[in-house]
HTML snippet that shows the backbone in 3Dmol.js (N, CA, C, O; Angstrom):
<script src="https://3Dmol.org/build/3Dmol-min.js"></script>
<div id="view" style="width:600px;height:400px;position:relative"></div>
<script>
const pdb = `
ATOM      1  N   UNK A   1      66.940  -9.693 142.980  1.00  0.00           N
ATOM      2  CA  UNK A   1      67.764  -8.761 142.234  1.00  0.00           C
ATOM      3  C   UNK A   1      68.118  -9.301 140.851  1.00  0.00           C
ATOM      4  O   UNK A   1      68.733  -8.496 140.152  1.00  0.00           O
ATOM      5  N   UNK A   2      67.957 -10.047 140.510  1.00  0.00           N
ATOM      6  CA  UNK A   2      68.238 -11.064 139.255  1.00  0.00           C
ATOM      7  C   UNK A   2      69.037 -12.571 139.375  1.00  0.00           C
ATOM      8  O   UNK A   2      68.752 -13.113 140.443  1.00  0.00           O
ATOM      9  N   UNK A   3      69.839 -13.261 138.647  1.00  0.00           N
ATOM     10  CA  UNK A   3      70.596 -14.434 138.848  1.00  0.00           C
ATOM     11  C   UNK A   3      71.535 -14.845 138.364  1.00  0.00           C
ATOM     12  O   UNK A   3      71.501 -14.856 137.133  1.00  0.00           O
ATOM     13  N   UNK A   4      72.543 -15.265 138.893  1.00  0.00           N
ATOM     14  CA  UNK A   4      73.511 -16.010 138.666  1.00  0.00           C
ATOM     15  C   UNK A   4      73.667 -17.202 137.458  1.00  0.00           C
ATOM     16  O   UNK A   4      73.260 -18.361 137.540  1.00  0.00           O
ATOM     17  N   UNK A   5      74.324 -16.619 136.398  1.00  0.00           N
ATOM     18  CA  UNK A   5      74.164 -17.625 135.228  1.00  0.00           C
ATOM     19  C   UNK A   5      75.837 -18.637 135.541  1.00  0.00           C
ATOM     20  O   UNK A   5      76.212 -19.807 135.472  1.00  0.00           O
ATOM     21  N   UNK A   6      76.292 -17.557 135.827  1.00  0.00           N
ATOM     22  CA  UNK A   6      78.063 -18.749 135.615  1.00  0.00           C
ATOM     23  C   UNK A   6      78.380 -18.315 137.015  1.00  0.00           C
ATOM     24  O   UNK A   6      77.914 -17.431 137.733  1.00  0.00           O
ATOM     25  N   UNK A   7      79.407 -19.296 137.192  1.00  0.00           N
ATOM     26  CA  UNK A   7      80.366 -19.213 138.473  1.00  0.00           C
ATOM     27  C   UNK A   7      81.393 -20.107 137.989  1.00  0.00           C
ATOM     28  O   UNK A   7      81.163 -21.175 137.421  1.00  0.00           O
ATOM     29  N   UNK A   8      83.067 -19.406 138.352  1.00  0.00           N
ATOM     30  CA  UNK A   8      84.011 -20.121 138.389  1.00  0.00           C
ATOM     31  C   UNK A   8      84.722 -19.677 139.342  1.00  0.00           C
ATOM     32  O   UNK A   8      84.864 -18.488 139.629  1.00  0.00           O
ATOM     33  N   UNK A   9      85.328 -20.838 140.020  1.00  0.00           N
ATOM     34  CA  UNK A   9      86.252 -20.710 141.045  1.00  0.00           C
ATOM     35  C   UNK A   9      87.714 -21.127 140.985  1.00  0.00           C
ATOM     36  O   UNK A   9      87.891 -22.258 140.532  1.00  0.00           O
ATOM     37  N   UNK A  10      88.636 -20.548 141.295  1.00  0.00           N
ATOM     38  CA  UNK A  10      90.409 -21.368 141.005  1.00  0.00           C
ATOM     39  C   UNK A  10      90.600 -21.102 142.372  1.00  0.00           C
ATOM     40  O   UNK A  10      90.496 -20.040 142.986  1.00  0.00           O
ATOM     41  N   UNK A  11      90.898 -22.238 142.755  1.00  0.00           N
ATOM     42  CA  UNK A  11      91.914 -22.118 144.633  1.00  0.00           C
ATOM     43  C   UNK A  11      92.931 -21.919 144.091  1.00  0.00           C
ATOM     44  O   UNK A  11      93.776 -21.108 144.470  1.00  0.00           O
ATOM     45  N   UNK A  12      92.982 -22.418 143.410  1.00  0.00           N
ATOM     46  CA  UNK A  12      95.222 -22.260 143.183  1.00  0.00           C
ATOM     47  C   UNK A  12      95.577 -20.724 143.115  1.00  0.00           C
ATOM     48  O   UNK A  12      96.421 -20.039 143.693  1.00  0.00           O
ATOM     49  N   UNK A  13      94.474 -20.421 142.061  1.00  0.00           N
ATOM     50  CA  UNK A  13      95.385 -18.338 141.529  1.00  0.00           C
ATOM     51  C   UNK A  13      94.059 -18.155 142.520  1.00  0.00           C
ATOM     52  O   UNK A  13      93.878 -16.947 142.364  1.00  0.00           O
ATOM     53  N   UNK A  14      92.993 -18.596 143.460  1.00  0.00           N
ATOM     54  CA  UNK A  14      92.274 -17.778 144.488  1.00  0.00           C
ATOM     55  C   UNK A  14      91.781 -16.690 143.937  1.00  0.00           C
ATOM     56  O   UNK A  14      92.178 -15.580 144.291  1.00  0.00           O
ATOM     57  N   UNK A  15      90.377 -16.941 142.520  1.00  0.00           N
ATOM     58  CA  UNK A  15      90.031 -16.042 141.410  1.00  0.00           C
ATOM     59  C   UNK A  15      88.953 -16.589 141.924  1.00  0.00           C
ATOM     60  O   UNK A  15      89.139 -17.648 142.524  1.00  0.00           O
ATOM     61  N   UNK A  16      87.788 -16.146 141.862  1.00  0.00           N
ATOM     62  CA  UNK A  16      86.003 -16.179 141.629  1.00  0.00           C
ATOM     63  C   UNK A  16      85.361 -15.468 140.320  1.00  0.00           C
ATOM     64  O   UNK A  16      84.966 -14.307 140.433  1.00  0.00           O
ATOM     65  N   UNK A  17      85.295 -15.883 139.562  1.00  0.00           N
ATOM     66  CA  UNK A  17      84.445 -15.312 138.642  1.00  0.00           C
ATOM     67  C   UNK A  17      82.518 -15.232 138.393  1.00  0.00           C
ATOM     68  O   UNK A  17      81.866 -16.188 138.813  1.00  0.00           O
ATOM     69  N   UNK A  18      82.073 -14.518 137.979  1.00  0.00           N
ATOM     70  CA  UNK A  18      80.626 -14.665 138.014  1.00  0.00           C
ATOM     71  C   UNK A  18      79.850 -13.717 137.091  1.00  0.00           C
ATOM     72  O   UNK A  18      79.892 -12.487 137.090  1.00  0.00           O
ATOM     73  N   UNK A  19      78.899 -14.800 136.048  1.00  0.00           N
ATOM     74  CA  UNK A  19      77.985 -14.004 135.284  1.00  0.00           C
ATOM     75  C   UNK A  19      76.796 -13.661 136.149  1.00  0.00           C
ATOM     76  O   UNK A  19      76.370 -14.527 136.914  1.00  0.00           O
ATOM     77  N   UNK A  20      76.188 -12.403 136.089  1.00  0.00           N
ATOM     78  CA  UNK A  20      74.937 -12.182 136.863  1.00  0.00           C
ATOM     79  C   UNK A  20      74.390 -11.347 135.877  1.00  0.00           C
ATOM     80  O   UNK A  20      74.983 -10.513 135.192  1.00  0.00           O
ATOM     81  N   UNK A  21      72.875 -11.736 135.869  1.00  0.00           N
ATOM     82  CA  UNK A  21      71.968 -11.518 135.194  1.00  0.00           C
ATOM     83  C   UNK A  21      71.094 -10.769 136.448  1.00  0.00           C
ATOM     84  O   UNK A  21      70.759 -11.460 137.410  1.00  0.00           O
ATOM     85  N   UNK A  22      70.659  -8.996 136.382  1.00  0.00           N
ATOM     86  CA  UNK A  22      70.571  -8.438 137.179  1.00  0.00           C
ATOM     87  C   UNK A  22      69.047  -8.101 136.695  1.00  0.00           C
ATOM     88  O   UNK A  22      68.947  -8.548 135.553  1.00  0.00           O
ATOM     89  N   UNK A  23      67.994  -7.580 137.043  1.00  0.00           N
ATOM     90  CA  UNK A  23      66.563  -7.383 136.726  1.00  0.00           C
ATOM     91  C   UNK A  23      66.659  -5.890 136.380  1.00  0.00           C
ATOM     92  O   UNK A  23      67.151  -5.096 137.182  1.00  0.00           O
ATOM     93  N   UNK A  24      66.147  -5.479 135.078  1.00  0.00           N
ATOM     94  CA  UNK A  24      66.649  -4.458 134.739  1.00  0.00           C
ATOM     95  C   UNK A  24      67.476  -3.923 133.398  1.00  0.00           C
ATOM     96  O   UNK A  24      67.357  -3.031 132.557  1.00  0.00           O
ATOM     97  N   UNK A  25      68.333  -4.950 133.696  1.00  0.00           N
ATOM     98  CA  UNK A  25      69.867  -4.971 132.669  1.00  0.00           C
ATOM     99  C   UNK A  25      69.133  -5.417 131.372  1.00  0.00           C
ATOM    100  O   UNK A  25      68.094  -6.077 131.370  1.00  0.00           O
ATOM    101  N   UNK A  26      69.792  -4.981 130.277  1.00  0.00           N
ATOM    102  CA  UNK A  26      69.959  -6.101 129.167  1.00  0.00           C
ATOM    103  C   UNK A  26      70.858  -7.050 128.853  1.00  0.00           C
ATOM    104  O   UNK A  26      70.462  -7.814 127.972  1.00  0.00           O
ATOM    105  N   UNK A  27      71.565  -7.189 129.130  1.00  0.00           N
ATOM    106  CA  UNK A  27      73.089  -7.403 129.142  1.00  0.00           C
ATOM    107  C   UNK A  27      73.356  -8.454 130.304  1.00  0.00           C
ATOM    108  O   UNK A  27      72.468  -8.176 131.110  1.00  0.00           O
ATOM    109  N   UNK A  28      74.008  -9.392 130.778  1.00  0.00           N
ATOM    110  CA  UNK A  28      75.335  -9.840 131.847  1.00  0.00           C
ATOM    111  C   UNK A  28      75.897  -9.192 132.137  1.00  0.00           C
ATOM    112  O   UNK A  28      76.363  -8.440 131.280  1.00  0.00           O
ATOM    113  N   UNK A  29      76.371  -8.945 133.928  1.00  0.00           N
ATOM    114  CA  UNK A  29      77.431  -8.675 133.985  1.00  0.00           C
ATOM    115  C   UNK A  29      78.175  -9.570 134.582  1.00  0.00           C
ATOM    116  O   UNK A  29      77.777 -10.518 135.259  1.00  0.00           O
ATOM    117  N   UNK A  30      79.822  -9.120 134.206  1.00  0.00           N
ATOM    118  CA  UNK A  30      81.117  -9.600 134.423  1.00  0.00           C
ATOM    119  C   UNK A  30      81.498  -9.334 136.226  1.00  0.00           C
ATOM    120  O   UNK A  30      82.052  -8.296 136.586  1.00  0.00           O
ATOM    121  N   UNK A  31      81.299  -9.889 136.725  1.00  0.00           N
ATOM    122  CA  UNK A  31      82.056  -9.732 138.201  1.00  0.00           C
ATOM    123  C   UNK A  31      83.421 -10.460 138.557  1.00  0.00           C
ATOM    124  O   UNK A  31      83.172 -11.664 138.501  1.00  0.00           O
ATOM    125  N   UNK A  32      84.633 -10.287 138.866  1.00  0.00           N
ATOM    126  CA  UNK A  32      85.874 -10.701 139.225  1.00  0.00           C
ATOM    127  C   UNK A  32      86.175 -10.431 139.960  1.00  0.00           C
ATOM    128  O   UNK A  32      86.188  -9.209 140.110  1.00  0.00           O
ATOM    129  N   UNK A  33      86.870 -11.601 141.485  1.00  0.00           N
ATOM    130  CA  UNK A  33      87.281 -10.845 142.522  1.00  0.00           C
ATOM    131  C   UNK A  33      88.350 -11.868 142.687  1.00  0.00           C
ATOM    132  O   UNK A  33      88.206 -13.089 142.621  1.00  0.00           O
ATOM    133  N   UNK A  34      89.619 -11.089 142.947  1.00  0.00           N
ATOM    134  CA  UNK A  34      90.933 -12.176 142.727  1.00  0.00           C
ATOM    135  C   UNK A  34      91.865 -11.729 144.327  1.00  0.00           C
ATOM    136  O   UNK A  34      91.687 -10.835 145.153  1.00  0.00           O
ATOM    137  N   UNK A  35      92.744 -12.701 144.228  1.00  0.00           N
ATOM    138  CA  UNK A  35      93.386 -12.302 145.657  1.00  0.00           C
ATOM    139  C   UNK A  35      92.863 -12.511 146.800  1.00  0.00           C
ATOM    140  O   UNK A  35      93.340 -11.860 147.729  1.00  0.00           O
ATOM    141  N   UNK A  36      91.709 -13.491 147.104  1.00  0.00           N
ATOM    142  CA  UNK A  36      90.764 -13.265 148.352  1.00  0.00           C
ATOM    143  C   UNK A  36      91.416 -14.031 149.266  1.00  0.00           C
ATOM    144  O   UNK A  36      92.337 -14.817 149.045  1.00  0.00           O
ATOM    145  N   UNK A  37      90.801 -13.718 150.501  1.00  0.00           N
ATOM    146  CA  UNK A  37      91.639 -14.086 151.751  1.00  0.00           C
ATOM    147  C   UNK A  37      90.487 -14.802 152.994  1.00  0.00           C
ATOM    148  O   UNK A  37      90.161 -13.890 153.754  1.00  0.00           O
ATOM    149  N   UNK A  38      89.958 -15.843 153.306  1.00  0.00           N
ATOM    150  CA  UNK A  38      88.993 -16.468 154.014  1.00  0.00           C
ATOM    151  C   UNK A  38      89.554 -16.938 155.421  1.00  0.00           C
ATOM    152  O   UNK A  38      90.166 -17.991 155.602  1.00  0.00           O
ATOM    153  N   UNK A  39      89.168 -15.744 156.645  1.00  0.00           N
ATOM    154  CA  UNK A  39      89.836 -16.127 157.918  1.00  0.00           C
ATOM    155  C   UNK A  39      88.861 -16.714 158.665  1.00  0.00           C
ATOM    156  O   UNK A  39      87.741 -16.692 158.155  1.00  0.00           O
ATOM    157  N   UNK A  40      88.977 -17.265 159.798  1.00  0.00           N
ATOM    158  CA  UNK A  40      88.198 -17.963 160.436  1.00  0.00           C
ATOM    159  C   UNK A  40      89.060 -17.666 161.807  1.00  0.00           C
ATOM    160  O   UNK A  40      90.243 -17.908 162.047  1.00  0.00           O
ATOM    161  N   UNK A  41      88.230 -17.168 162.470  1.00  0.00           N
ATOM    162  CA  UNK A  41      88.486 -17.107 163.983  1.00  0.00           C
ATOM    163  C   UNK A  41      87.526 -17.215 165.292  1.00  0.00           C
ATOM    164  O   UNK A  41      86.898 -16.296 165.817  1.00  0.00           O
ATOM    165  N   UNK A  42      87.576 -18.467 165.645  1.00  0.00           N
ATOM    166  CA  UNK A  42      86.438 -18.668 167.073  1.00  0.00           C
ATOM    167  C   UNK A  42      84.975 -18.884 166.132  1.00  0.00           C
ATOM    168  O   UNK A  42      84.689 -19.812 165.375  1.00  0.00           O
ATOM    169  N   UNK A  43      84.130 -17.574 166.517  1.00  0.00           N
ATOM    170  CA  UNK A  43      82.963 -17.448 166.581  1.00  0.00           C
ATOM    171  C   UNK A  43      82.984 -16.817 165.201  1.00  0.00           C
ATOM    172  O   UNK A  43      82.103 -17.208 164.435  1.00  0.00           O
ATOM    173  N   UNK A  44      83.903 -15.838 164.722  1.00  0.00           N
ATOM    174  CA  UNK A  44      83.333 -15.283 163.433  1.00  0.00           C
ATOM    175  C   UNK A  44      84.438 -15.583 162.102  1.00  0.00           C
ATOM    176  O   UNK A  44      85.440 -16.291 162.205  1.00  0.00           O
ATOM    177  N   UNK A  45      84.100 -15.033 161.133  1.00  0.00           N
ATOM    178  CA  UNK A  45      84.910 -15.382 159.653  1.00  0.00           C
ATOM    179  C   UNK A  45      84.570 -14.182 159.414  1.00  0.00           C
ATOM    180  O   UNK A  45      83.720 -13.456 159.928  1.00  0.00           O
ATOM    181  N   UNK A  46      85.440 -14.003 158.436  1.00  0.00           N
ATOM    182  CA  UNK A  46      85.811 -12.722 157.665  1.00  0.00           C
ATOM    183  C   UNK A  46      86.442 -13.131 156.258  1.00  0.00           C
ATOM    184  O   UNK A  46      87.546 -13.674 156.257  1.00  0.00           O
ATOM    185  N   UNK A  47      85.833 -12.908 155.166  1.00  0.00           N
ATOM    186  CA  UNK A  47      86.316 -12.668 153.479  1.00  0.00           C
ATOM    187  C   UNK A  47      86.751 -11.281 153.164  1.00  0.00           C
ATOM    188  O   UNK A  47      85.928 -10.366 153.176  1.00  0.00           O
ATOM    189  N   UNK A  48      88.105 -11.065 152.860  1.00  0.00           N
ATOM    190  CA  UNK A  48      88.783  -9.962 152.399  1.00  0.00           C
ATOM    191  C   UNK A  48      89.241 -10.746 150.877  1.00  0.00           C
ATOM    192  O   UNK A  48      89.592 -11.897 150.619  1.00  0.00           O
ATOM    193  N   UNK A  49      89.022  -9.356 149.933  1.00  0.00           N
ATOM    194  CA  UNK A  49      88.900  -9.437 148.833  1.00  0.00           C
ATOM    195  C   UNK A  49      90.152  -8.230 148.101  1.00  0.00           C
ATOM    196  O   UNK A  49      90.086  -7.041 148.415  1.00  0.00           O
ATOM    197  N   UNK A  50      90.903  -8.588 147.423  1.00  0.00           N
ATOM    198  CA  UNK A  50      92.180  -7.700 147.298  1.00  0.00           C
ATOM    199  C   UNK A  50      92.090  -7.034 145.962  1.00  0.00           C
ATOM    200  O   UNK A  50      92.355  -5.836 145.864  1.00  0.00           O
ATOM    201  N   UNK A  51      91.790  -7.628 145.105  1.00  0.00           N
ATOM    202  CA  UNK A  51      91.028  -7.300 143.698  1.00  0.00           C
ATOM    203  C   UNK A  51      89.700  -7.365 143.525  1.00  0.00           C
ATOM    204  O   UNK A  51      89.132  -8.231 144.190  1.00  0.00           O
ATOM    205  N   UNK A  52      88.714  -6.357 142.468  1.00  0.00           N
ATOM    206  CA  UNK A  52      87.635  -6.651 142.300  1.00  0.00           C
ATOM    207  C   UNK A  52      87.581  -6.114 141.227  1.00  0.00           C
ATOM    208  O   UNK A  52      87.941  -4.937 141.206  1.00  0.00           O
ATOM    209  N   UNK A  53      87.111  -6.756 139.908  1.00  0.00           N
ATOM    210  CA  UNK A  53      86.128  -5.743 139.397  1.00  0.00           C
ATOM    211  C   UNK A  53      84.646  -5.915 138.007  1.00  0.00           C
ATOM    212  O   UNK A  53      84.260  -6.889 137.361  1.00  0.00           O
ATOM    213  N   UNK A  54      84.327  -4.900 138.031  1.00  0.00           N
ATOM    214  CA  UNK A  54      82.806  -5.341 137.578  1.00  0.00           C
ATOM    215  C   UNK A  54      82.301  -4.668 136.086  1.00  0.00           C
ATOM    216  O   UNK A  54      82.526  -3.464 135.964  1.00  0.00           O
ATOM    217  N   UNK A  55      81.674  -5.326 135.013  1.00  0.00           N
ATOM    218  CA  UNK A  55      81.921  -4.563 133.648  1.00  0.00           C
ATOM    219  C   UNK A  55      81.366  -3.581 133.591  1.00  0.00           C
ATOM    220  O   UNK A  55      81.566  -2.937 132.561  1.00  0.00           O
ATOM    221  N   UNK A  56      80.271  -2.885 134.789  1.00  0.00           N
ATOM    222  CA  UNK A  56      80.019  -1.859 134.633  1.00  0.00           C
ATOM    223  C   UNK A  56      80.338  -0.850 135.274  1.00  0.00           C
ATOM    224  O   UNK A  56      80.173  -0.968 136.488  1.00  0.00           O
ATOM    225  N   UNK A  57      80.808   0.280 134.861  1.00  0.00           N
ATOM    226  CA  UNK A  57      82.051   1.194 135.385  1.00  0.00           C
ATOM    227  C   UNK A  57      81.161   1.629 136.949  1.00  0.00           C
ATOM    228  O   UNK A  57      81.802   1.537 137.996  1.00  0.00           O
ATOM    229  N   UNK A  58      79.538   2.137 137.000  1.00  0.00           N
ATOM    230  CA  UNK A  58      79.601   1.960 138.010  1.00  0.00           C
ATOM    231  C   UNK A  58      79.595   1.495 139.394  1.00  0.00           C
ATOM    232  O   UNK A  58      79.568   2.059 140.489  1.00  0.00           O
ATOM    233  N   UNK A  59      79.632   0.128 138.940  1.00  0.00           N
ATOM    234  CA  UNK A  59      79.278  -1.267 140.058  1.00  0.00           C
ATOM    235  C   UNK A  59      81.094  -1.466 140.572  1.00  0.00           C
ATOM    236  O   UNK A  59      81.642  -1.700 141.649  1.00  0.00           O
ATOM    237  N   UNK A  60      81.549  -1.243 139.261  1.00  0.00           N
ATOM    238  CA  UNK A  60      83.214  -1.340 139.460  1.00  0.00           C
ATOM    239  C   UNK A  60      83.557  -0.124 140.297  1.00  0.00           C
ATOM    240  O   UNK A  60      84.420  -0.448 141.113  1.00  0.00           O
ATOM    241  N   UNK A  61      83.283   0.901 140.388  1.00  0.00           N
ATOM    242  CA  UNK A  61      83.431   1.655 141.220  1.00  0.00           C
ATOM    243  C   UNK A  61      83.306   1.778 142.815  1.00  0.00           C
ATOM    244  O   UNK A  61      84.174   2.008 143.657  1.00  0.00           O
ATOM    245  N   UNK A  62      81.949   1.548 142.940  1.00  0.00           N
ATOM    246  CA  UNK A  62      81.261   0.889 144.329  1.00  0.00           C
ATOM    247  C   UNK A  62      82.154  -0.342 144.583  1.00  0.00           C
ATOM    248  O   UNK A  62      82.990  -0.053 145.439  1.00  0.00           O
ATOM    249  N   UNK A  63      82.222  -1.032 144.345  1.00  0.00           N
ATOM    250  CA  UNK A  63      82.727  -2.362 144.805  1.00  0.00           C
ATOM    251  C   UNK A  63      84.375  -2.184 145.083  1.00  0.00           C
ATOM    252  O   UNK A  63      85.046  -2.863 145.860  1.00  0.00           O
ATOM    253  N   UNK A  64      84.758  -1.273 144.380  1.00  0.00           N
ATOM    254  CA  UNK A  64      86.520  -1.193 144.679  1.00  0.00           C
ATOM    255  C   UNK A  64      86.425  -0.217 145.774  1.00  0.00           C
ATOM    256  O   UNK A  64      87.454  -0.201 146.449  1.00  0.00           O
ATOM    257  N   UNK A  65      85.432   0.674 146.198  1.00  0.00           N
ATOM    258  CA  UNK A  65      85.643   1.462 147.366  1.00  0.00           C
ATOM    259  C   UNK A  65      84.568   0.751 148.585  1.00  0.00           C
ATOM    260  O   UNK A  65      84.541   1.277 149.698  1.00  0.00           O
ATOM    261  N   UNK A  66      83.739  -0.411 148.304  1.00  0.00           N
ATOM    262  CA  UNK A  66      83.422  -0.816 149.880  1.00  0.00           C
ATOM    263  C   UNK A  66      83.677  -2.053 150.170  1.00  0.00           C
ATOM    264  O   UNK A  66      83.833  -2.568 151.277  1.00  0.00           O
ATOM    265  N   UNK A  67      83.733  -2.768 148.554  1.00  0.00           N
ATOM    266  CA  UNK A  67      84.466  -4.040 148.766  1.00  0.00           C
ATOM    267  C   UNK A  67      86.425  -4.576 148.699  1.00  0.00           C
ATOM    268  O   UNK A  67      86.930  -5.643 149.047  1.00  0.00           O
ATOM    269  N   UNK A  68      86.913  -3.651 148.267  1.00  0.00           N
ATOM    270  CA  UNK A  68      88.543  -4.240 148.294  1.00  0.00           C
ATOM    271  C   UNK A  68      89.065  -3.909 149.016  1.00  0.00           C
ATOM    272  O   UNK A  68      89.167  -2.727 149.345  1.00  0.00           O
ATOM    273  N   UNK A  69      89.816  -5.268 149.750  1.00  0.00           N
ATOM    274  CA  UNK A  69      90.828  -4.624 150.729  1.00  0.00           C
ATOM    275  C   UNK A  69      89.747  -4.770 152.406  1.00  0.00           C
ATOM    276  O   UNK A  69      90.515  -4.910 153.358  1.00  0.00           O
ATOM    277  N   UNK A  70      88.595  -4.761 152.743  1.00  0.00           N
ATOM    278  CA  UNK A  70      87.857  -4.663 153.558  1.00  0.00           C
ATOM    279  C   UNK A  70      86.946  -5.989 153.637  1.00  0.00           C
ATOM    280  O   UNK A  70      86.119  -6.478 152.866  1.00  0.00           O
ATOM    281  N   UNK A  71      87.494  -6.397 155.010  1.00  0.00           N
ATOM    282  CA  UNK A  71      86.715  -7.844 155.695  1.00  0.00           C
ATOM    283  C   UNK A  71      85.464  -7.445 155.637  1.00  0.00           C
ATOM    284  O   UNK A  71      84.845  -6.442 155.993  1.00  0.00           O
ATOM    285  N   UNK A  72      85.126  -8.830 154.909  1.00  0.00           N
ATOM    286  CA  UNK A  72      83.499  -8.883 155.107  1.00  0.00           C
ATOM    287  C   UNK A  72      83.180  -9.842 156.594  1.00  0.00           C
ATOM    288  O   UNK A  72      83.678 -10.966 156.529  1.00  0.00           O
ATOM    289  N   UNK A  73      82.674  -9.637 157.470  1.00  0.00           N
ATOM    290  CA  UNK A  73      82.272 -10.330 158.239  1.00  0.00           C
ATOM    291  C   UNK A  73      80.621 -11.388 158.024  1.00  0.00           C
ATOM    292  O   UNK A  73      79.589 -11.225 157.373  1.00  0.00           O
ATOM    293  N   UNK A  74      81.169 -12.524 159.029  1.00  0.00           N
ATOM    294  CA  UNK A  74      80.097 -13.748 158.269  1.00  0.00           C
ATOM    295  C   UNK A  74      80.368 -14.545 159.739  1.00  0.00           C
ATOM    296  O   UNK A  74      81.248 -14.239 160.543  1.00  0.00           O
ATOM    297  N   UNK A  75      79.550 -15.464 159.860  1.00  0.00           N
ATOM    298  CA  UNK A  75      79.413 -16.052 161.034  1.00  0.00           C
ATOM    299  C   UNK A  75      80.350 -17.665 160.546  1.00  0.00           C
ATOM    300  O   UNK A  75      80.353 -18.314 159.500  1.00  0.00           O
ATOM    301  N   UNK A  76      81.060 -17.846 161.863  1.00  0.00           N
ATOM    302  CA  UNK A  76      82.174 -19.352 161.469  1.00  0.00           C
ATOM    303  C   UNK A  76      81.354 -19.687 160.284  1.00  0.00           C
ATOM    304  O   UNK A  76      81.705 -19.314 159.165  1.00  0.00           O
ATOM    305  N   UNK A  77      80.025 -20.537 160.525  1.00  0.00           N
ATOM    306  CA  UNK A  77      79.255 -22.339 160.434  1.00  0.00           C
ATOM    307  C   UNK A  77      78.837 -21.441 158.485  1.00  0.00           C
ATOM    308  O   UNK A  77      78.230 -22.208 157.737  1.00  0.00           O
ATOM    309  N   UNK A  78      79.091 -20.346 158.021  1.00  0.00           N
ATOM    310  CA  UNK A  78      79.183 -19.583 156.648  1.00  0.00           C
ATOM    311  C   UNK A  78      80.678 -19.498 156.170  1.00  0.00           C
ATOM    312  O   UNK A  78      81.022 -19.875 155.050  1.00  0.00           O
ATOM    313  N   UNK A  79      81.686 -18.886 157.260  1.00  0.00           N
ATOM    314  CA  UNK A  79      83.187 -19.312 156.445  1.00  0.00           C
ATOM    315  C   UNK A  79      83.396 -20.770 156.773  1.00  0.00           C
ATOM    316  O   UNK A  79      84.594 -20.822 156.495  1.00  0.00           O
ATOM    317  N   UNK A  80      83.159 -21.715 157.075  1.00  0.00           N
ATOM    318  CA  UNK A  80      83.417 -23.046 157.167  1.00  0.00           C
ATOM    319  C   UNK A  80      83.262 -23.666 155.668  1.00  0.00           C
ATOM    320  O   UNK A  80      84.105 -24.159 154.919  1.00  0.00           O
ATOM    321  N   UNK A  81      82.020 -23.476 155.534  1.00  0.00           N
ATOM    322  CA  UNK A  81      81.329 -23.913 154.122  1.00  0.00           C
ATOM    323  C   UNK A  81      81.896 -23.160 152.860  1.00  0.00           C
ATOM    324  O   UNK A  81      81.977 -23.731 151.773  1.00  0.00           O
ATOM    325  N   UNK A  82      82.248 -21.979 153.031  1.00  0.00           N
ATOM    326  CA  UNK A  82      83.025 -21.250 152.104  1.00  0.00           C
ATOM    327  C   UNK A  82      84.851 -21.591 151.910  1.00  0.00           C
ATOM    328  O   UNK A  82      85.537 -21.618 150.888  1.00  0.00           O
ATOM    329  N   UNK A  83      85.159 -21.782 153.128  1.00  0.00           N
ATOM    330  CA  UNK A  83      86.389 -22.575 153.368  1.00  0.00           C
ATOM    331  C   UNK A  83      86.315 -23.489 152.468  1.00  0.00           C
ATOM    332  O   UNK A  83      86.827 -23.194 151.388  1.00  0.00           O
ATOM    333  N   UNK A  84      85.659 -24.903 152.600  1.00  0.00           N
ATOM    334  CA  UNK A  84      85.751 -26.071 151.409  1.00  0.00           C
ATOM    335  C   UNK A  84      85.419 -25.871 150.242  1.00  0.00           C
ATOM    336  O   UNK A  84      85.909 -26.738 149.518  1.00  0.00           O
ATOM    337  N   UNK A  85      84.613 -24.894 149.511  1.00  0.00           N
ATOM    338  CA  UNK A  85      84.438 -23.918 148.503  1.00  0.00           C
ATOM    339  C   UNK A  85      86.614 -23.616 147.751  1.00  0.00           C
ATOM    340  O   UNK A  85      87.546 -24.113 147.119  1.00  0.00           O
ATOM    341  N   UNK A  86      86.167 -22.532 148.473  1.00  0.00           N
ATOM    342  CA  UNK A  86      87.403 -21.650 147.875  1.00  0.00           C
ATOM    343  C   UNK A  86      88.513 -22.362 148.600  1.00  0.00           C
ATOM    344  O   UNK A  86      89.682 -22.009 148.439  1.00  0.00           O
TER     345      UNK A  86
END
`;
const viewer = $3Dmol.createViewer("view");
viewer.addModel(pdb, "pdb");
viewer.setStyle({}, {cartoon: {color: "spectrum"}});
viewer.zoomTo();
viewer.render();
</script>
């Protein structure tokens, strides 16, 4: 789908930032997802994401109606590794 030029992460304010270079685009886009929440229970993990958003109005759109607010499910031995991450 294209690649990842930047990544920044803050545990403290729990912000992800990310340039992506998409196949297609001319341009970068801006992705921000702030407020996130990384559970871990037993067998599975779940990333809930409370803010999101994306410089193009319609990626920002999509993403605030399937990504905010709604657990992503992921297997533990993936939120483990994301755990020491974020």
């Amino acid at each position: 789908y294209g690649k990842m030029t930047e990544l920044k992460l803050d545990r403290d304010k729990k912000v992800i930032e990310a340039t992506v270079m998409l196949k297609g685009e001319t341009s970068p886009i801006q992705i921000r997802c702030a407020q996130y929440d990384l559970k871990i229970d037993g067998e599975a993990g779940s990333l809930t994401v409370g803010e999101v958003s994306v410089s193009r109005e319609w990626m920002n759109l999509l993403a605030n109606e399937f990504l905010k607010n709604k657990p992503l499910s992921m297997p533990t031995s993936v939120a483990k590794w994301l755990k020491l991450v974020l």
